[in-house]
N, C-alpha and C positions, 0 to 999 in steps of 0.2 A: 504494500500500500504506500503511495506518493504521499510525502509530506506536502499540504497546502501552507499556503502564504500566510503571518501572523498579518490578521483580523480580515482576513477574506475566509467565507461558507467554503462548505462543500462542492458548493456549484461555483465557488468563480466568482462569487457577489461579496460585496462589502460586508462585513456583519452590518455597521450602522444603516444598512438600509433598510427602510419602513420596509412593512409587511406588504400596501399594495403595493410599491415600487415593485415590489420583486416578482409577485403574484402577475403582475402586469407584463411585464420580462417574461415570467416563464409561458406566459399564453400565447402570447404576439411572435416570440423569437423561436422558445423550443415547441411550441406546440402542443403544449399539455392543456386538458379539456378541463372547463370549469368544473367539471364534478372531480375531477383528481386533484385538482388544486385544494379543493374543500377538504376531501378526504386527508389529504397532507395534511390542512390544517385544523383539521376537526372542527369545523362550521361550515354553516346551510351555503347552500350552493350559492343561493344569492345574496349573502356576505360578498362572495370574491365578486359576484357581477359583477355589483357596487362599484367595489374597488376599482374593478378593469374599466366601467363604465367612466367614472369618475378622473382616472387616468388619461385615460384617450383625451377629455374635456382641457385638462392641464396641460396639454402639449400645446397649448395656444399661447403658453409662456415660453418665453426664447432661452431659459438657461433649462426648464423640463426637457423642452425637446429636445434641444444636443446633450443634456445630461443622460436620457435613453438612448440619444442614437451613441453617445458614448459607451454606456454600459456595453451596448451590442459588438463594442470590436471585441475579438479576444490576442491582438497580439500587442499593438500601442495606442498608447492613449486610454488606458483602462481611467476610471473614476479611484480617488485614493484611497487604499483598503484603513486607512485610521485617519479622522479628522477632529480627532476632542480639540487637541491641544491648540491648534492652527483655528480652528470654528471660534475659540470662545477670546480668540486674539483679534478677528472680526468681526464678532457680534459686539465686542465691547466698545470699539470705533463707531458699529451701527447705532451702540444703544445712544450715543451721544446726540442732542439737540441738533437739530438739520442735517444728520448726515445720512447722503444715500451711498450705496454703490451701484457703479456707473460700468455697463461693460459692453463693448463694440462687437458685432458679429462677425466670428471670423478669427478678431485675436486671441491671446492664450491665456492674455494678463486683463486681471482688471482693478478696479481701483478705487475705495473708499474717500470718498471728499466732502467735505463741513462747509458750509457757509459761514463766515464769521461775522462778525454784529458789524463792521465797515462794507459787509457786502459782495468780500471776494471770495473765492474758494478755495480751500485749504484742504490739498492730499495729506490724508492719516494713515493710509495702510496699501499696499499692492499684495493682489493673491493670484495665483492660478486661476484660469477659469475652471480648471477640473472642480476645485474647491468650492468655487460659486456656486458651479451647476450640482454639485454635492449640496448646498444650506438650502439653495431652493425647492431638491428633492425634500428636503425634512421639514419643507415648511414652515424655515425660521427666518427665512423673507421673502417676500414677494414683490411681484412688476407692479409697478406705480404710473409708470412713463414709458411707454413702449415707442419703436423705431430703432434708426439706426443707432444711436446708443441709448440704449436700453436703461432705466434706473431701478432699482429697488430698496423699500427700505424694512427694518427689521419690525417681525411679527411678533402677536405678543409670546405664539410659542415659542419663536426664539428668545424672547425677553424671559421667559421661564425656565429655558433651558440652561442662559447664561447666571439666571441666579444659584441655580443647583448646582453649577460647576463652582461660583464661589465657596457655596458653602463648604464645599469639599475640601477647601482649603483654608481656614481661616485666618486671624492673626496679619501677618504680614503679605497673604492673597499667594495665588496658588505659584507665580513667579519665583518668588523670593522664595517659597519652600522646594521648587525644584532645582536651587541653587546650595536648599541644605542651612538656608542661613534662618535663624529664626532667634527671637529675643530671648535673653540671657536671663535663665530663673526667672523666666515669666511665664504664665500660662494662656493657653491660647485665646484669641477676644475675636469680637468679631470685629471685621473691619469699618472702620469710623466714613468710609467713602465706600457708594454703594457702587456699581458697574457704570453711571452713565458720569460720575465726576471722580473726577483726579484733585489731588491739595491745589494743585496750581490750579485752576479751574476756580474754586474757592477762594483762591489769591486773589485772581484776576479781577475778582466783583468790586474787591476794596480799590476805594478810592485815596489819593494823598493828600496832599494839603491843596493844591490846586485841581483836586475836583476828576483830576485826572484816573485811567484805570491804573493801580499798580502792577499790575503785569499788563505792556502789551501786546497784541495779539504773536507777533515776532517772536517775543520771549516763550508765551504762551507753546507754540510752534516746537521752538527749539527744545521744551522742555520731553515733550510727545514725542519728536524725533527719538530723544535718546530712551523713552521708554519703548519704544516701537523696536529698535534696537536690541533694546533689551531682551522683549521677547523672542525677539527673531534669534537670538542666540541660543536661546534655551533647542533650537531645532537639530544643533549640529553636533559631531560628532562627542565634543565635552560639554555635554551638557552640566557635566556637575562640577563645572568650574566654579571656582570660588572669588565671587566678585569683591568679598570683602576685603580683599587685601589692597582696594586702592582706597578704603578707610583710614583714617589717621593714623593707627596703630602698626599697616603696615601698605602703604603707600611707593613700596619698591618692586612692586610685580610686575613679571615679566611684561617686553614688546608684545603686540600682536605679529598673529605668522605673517610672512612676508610673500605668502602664497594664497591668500584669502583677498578672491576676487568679486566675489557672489554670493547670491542667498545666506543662509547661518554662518559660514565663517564669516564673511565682509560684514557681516553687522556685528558680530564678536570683535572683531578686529577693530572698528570705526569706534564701538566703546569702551573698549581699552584706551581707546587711544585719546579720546576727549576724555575719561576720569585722569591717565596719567599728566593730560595736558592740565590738567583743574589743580592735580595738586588736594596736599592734606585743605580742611574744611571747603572747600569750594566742592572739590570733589563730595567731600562726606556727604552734606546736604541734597545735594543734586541724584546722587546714589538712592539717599534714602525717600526724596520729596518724592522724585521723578520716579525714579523705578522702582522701590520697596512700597510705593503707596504711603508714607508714615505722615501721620502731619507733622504740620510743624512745633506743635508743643508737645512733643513727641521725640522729634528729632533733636530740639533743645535741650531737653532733658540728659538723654542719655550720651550726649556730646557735652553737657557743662558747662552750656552757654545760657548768659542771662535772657529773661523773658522776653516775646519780640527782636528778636535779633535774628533770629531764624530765618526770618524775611527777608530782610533786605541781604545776607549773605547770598541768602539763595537767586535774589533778583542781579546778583554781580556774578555768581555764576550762568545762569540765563543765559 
């Protein structure tokens, strides 16, 4: 007996694919008759109609359809046999106020983007379109804006599915524990920032003495960046790298590799390279604001810095 692929079925399928996705595949592609399908799955026949009926209806959305006509290759281009980790790094961009993802027909990539309160548009994340056409199968977004580029924004079951992925992780969010790092003799909380704000996010509301935002959108930007970063690192080979040594404590960690041109490494490499550029406290806060999710009376604390100060550190690293 052949070993299958980790987190692809029996048959070649994703495990994370719904039940009628697959029920719908197995009628149209291999052939199998609604009453076998039932029987497989121990329900009245006209459960799967349903299903299949309801299927077919959804191919009228542009990432369903090439998401099945994908399913259907079997040699390239398959749909991703695991998409937790990579899904809940997009649904989190999605849960954010005005943003859609935006994807063209035909390309491979597509691309999450915010409107900001000045009006312009701001990219937060790029993904496969295999991956796209994977969240739309699950129904944790949907077409909003149809044509040639297409929009979608995130549903509420994606919004549920993103909250049960937090809780999986609490404390410092599921990031920071895939990195191993977690608070010293402390026990786990839940997190003070829910999925659809970040601290900076909460920064940026406060105004200063001239009325002005204290973060602007720029900084705002820059800070995302390096959390986006962050995740994207979590994809590649060292995942359980240890970010904390560009912390004050130990601030002498190695370069990034000098062969990381792409995907997880170049985003491993890009933030190595701005925490070494930041240096002890600059770095520290930016680590913990931006990427560990901590606020900032939080990060005060256990850095040793007086009340409010945390801010403006973090606005000169920015």
């Amino acid at each position: 007996m052949g070993k299958r692929e980790p987190g692809a079925t029996a048959a070649g399928m994703p495990d994370w694919l719904p039940v009628a996705v697959r029920h719908y595949h197995q009628h149209t592609e291999a052939g199998l008759t609604i009453r076998q399908l039932a029987r497989g799955a121990g329900c009245h026949a006209s459960t799967v109609m349903r299903q299949i009926r309801r299927m077919e209806a959804r191919r009228d959305d542009p990432l369903v359809d090439a998401g099945l006509r994908r399913l259907g290759q079997r040699d390239a281009g398959r749909l991703p046999p695991c998409i937790d980790r990579e899904a809940a790094r997009i649904l989190r961009r999605l849960a954010e106020p005005g943003a859609v993802l935006a994807v063209a027909e035909g390309m491979e990539k597509a691309v999450v983007v915010r409107e900001t309160p000045e009006g312009t548009s701001l990219r937060t994340a790029v993904l496969d379109a295999a991956l796209a056409q994977a969240l739309a199968l699950k129904e944790w977004i949907a077409c909003r804006k149809s044509g040639r580029v297409a929009q979608y924004s995130i549903t509420g079951a994606g919004r549920t599915a993103l909250a049960r992925r937090a809780e999986v992780a609490p404390g410092l969010g599921e990031a920071a524990a895939a990195f191993g790092h977690a608070p010293a003799r402390e026990a786990p909380r839940a997190p003070r920032y829910g999925p659809v704000e970040s601290p900076l996010r909460a920064l940026a509301r406060r105004r200063d003495a001239q009325g002005r935002p204290f973060l602007s959108e720029a900084l705002v930007a820059a800070g995302e960046r390096l959390r986006e970063d962050f995740e994207l690192a979590q994809l590649c080979e060292a995942a359980t790298q240890d970010w904390d040594r560009f912390l004050t404590a130990g601030t002498t960690g190695g370069a990034p590799r000098a062969d990381a041109v792409s995907g997880p490494a170049a985003a491993r490499a890009r933030l190595a390279t701005a925490l070494g550029e930041l240096g002890p406290g600059l770095g520290d806060v930016a680590l913990r604001c931006c990427c560990y999710l901590e606020g900032l009376e939080t990060a005060e604390k256990r850095m040793g810095w007086s009340a409010r100060s945390g801010k403006i550190v973090l606005r000169i690293a920015l």
